[in-house]
Structure formats: structure tokens, C-alpha cells
C-alpha positions as CSV (number, residue, x, y, z in Angstrom):
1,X,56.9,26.8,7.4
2,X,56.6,24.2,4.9
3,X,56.2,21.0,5.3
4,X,55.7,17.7,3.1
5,X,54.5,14.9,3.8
6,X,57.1,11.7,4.1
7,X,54.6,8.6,4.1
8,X,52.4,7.8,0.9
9,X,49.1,6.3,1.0
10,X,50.3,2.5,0.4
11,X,46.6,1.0,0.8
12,X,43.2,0.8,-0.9
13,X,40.3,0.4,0.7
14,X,37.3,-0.4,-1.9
15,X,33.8,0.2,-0.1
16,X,30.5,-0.1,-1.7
17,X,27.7,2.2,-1.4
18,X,24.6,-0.4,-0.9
19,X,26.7,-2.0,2.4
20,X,27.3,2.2,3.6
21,X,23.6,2.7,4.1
22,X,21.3,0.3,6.5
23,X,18.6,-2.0,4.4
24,X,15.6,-0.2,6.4
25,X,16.8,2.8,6.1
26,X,14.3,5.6,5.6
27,X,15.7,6.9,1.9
28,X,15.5,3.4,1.0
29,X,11.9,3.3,1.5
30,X,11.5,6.4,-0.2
31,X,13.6,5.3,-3.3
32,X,11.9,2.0,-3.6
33,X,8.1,4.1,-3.8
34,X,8.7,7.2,-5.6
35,X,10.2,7.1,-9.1
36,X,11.9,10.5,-9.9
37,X,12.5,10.4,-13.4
38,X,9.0,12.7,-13.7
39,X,11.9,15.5,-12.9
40,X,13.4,15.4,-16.0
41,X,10.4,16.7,-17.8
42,X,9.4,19.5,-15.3
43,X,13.2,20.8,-15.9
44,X,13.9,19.8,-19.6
45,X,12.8,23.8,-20.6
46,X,15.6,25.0,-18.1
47,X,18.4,23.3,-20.1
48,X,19.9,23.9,-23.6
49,X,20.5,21.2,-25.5
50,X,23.8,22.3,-27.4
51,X,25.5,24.9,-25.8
52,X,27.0,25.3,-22.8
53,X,28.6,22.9,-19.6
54,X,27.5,19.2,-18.8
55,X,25.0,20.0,-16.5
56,X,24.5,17.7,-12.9
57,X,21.7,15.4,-13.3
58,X,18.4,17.2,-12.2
59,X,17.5,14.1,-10.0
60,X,20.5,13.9,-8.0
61,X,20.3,18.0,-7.2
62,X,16.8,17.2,-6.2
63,X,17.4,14.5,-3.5
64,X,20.5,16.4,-2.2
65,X,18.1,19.5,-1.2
């Protein structure tokens, strides 16, 4: 059976990311020491330049593993 939902989402809630994770948090530490911009060279090779997608930044898909 379908159904639909009556009530619409009358709010906003705006939420930073900073105040979501704790100041001594261990990936803050680890952030704050390593710089992993070297990532972009070790990977540039593996991406073409004018073809293709937008690709996911090579940085962000290596902290996520």
C-alpha cells in the first residue's frame, strides 16, 4: 500500500563539522602532524587530465579507508 507522508520538514538545523568532532580527538592529532597533499603526486599518473568524470579528491578516499 502507498502511503505519503502528510507533515513537511518545517525546520533547519545548521551544525558545523569542527563542534561534531572532540578537540583531542585522535584524527585531530593525526591531521594536525601529517600533511597529505604528498598523495596527489603518488596518484597524478592514475588520472587523465581531459577526459572523463570529476574524479573524488585522492586525499579524502585516502583518509576514508
Amino acid at each position: 500500500m502507498l502511503t505519503k507522508a502528510k507533515d513537511k520538514q518545517t525546520s533547519y538545523e545548521f551544525v558545523m563539522l569542527e563542534e561534531l568532532v572532540k578537540e583531542d580527538h585522535l584524527l585531530r592529532k593525526i591531521d594536525k602532524y601529517i600533511d597529505f597533499s604528498f598523495i596527489y603526486d603518488e596518484v597524478e599518473e592514475l588520472y587523465c587530465h581531459d577526459n572523463g568524470r570529476p574524479s573524488v579528491d585522492p586525499v579524502v578516499l585516502f583518509k576514508m579507508t
